[in-house]
N, C-alpha and C positions, 0 to 999 in steps of 0.2 A: 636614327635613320633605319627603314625597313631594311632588312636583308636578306628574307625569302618572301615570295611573292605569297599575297593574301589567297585565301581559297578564290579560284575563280567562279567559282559557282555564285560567288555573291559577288555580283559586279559595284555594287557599290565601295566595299573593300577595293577591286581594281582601280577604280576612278579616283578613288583618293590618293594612292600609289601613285599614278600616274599625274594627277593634279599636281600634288608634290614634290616631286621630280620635274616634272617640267616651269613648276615657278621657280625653282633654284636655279632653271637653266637661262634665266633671264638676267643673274646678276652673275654668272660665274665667268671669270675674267683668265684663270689656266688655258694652256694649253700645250697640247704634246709636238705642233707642229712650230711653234720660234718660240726660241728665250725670251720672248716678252712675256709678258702679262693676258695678253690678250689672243684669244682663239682667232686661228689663219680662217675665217668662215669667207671669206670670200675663196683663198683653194680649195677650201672643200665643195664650197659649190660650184663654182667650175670645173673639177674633177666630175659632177652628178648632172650637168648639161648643159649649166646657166653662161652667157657667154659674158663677158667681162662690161661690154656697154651696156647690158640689161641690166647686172648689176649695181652700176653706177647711178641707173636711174631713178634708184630709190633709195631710201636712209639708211646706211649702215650698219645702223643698229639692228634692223628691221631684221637683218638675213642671221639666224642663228646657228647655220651651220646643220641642220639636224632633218637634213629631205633625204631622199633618197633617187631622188629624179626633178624634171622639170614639168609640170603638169602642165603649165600656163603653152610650152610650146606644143606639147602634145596634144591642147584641145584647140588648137588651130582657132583662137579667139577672134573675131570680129565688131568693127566698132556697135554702140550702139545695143550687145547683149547685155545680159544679165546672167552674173554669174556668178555662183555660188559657191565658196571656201570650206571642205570639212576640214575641223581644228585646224584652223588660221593661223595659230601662234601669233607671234609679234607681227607679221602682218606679211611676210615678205609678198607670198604668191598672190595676197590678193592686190597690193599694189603694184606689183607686175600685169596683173590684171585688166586695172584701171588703166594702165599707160593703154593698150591695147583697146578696149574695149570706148574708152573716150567717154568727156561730160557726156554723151548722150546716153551712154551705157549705163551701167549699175553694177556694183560687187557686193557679197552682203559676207563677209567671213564668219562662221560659226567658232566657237570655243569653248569648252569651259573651265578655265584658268582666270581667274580676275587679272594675276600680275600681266599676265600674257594680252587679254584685251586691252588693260591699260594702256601698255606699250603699244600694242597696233594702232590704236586711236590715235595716239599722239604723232606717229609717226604718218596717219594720215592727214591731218593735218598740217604737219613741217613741208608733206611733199604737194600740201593743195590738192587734194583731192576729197576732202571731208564730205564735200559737197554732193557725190558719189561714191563713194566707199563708207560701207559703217559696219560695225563689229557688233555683233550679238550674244552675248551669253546664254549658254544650251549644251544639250547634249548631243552630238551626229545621232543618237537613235531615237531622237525625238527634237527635230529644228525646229525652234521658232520660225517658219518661212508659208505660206501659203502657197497652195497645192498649185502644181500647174505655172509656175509663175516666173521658173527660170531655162534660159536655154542651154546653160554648160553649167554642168557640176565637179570639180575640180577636188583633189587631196593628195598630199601628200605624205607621205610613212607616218601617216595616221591611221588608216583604219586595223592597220594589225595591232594596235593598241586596243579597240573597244574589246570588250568584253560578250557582246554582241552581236558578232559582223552580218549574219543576216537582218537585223533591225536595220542598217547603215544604210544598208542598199534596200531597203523597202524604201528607206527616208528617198535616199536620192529620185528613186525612181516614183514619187509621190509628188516633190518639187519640182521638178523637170516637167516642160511642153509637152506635149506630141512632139517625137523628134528631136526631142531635148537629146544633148549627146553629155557621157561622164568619159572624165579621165583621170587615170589613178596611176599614181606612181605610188610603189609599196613594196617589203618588204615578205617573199613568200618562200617556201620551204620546197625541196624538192624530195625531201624523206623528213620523215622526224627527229629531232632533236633528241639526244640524250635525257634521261627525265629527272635527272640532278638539275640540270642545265633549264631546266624548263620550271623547275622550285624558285628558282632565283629572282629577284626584286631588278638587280641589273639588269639582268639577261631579257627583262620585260619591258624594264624603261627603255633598253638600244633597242627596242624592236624586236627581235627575237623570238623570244619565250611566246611571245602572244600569236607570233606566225602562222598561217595554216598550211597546209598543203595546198600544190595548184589544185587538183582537181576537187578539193574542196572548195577553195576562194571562187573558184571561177563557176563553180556549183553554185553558191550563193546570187552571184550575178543573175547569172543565167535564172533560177527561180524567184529572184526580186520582177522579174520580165521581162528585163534587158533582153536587147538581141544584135545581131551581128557585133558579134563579142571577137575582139582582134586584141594580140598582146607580142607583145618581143620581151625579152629578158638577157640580163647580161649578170655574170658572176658577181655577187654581195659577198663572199667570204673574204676574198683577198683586202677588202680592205680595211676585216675587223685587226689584222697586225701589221698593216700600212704604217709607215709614221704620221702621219698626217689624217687624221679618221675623226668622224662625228663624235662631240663631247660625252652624249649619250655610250657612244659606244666603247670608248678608252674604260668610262667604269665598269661595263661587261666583261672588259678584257682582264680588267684585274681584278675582278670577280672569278673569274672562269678559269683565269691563268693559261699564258699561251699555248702550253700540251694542249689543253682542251680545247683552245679553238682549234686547232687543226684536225682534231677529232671530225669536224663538219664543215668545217668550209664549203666543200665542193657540193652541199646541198643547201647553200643560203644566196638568193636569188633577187636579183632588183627587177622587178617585172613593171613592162609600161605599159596597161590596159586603157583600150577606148570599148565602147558600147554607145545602144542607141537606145532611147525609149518609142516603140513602135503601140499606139493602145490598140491596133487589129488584132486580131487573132492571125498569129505566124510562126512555124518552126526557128528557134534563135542556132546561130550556127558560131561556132570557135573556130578559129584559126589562128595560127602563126605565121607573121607577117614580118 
């Protein structure tokens, strides 16, 4: 297993770190939150926004534990959209999705993990929705999806993983309408990271390492073309030494070892952005909302 993160400058290196990592997170049964065998993922996403009958409404398996927010409520979904999943994982948000957005709608979840598609597939299926939901193998900086053609773009504590984040938001804001709206729940930095901390394979798969700065991420947005750019954020540090914390991130922690998380805490940030895509010509504006 890696233990320092690949040079990033070659993002293919990243991608396969991270591919890797994330198909092991589909069969790992630990957990730091009950002596069982099996991870408390429904507290943790409850803890991150999901309300307990949302979760019910889809396959168990589906939910892995490893968001960092709720995107599906933050883009204020409507029946009858189409709407688009960056790295889908096993499927949760895009069948939370589907429940919202109804047969007349469309979800299309991007990935590219095979183990990960697999599992969403399947799991569209058990909840009947196949019919409307389908999973695509891809990269977010280059989606299989035709320009123009979705009205919400959704992700969650995904895009601080690519190795790319301005290609991410070109993508989005390429498959988006006129008007198309994104929402991103994600994992952003409010100072830098120690650069031990930032060598690390863990410290990359929890999200972390791959982090940016707000006024960088939201730089990205904003030069993708997005406009009326709105975010709120709530502290991410405290619950890298939670008992109860993303499987992702328990291996950070004993990577990092607790002195060192505390080292940053109070600069690790779950931020919940929405944006518009506007194709006039218009000044885009940030706010905190």
């Amino acid at each position: 297993m890696t233990t320092t993160t690949p040079d990033t400058n070659s993002p293919e290196a990243v991608r396969n770190l991270v591919r890797e990592r994330y198909a092991e997170a589909i069969a790992r049964k630990t957990s730091c939150c009950a002596p069982s065998t099996t991870v408390d993922t429904r507290a943790i996403s409850q803890g991150i926004g999901y309300s307990a009958d949302t979760l019910k409404a889809v396959p168990e398996d589906a939910n892995l534990g490893l968001g960092c927010g709720n995107p599906t409520a933050l883009a204020a979904l409507q029946p009858g959209e189409l709407v688009v999943d960056l790295g889908a994982g096993a499927g949760l948000d895009s069948l939370i999705a589907a429940k919202a957005v109804g047969p007349e709608g469309r979800v299309i979840g991007v990935d590219m993990t095979p183990e990960m598609l697999k599992s969403a597939r399947k799991h569209a299926v058990d909840m009947g929705v196949h019919g409307y939901v389908e999973f695509r193998e891809g990269l977010i900086e280059n989606m299989p999806i035709a320009s123009e053609t979705a009205d919400v773009v959704i992700s969650n504590c995904v895009i601080n993983l690519s190795p790319d984040k301005p290609a991410v938001f070109r993508e989005a804001f390429r498959v988006l309408k006129s008007g198309g709206r994104l929402a991103v729940s994600d994992i952003v930095l409010s100072a830098p990271l120690p650069e031990w901390v930032r060598g690390l394979a863990d410290a990359y798969v929890a999200c972390l390492a791959g982090a940016s700065i707000e006024d960088e991420y939201l730089g990205v947005i904003r030069e993708a073309g997005f406009v009326d750019i709105k975010f709120t954020r709530t502290p991410a540090g405290g619950l890298l030494l939670g008992d109860c914390a993303d499987p992702m991130i328990k291996g950070a922690v004993d990577a990092i070892g607790k002195d060192g998380i505390e080292e940053f805490t109070d600069t690790v940030w779950s931020y919940k952005i929405t944006a518009r895509k506007h194709v006039a010509s218009c000044a885009s504006v940030t706010s905190r909302v």
